[in-house]
N, C-alpha and C positions, 0 to 999 in steps of 0.2 A: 446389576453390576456385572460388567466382564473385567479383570483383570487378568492380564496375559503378559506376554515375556516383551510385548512390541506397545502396551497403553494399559490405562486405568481408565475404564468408562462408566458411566454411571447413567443411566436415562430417567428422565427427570417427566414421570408422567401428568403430573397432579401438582396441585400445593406450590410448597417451596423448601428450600437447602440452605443451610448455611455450610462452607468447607475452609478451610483451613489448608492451604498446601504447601509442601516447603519446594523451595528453586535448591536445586544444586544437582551433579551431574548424576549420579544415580537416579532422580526422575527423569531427565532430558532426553534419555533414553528410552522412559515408559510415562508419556506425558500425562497429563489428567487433564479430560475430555468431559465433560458436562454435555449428556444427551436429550436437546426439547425438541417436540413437533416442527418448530419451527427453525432448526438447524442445531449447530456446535458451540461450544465455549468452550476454550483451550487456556487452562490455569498457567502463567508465568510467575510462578511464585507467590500464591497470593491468600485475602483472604475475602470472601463474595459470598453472595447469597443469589436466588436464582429462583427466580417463580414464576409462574404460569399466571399468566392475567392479562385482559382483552386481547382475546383472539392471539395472543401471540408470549413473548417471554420479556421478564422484567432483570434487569441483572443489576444490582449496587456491587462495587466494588471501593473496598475497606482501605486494602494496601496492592502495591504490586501492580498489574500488569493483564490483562487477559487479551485472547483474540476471538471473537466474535465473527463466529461462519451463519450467516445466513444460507437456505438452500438452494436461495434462488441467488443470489446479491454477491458484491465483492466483502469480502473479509474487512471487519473496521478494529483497530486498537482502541481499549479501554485502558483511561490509567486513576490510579487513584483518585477517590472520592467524588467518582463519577456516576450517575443512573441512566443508564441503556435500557431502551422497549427496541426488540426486534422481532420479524415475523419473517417466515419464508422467506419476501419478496426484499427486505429490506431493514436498516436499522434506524434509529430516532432518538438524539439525547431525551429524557425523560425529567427535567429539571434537574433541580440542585437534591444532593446526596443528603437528608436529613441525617443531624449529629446521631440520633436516637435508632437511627434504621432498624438494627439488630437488637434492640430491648426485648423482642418475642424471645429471642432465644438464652434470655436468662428469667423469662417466666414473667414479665410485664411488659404491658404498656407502656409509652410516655407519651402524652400529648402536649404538645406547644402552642396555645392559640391556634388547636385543628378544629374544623368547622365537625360537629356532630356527629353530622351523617357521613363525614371519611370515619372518625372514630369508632360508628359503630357497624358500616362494613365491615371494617378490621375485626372489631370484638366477634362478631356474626362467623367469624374462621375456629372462632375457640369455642363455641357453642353450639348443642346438640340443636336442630329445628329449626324455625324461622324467625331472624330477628330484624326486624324494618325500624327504620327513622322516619317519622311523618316528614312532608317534604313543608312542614311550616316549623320546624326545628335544626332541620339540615345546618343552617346558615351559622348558628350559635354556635360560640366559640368555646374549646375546653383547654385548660391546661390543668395536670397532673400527671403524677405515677401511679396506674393500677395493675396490680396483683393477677394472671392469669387464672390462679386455680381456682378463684370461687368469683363467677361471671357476674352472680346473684347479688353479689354485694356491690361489685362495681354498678349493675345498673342502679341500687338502692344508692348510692353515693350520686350520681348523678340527679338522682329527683332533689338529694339535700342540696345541691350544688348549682345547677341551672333550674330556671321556671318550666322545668318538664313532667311529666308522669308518663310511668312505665306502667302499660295496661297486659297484664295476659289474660289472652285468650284459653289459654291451657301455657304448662310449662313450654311447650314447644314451640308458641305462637305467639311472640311478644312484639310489641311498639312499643315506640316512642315516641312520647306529643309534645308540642306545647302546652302548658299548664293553660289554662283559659277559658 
């Protein structure tokens, strides 16, 4: 983070951010700056989240307003309840803004009729080691709200819930199969 008398920056090496910013003229003057590999994100008020995933950055925006600097590309505006992938060279709506986006960051999941293996990508961020989806469960659909801090139950909730089984290899080496 540099914060100085001319901006608010932040670089955003890994992972992902949720922030919060407020518009009015005392920031306008020290804007807030979101810094990835792949270029700038200039807060207009707003509230967004901002993550690192394929090759490039993933940005939802909640409320408000942002500007979206590629390092290579023209500047594109984002406005509410929009999903932006940008890279260097350029930027890409990224579909429709799910209601749930920002559930991580009050400690759950929500899944809405998500296919498996998006679901347990996701879960795989909140868990030590290696967590795979066989690719003959992928496809199976979940809906619920699960709890971040204990992973272990969620995959046990998932074997009561879909025709799957959770094999470990050791705690750190789990799948997921179809039961069969």
């Amino acid at each position: 983070m540099q914060f100085n008398a001319h901006e608010r920056r932040i670089r955003l090496l890994a992972g992902e951010v949720l922030l919060d910013s407020v518009h009015n003229a005392a920031y306008l003057a020290r804007p807030l700056i979101v810094e990835t590999p792949a270029g700038d994100i200039q807060a207009l008020g707003t509230r967004f989240t901002v993550r690192e995933i394929n090759d490039g950055t993933r940005v939802d925006l909640y409320t408000g307003a942002l500007e979206i600097r590629p390092r290579h590309a023209l500047a594109t505006r984002m406005q509410a309840g929009q999903r932006l992938w940008f890279n260097a060279s350029g930027s890409l709506p990224a579909g429709e803004l799910p209601a749930n986006a920002s559930s991580w960051s009050q400690g759950r999941l929500i899944a809405e009729r998500q296919p498996l293996g998006e679901f347990i990508d996701e879960l795989s961020r909140y868990r030590p080691g290696l967590l795979r989806c066989d690719q003959s469960a992928r496809q199976l659909l979940l809906t619920g709200v699960f709890p971040l801090h204990d992973t272990d139950a969620i995959l046990q909730a998932l074997e009561r819930s879909l025709p799957v089984q959770v094999n470990y290899r050791t705690r750190y080496w789990v799948t997921v199969k179809r039961r069969g």
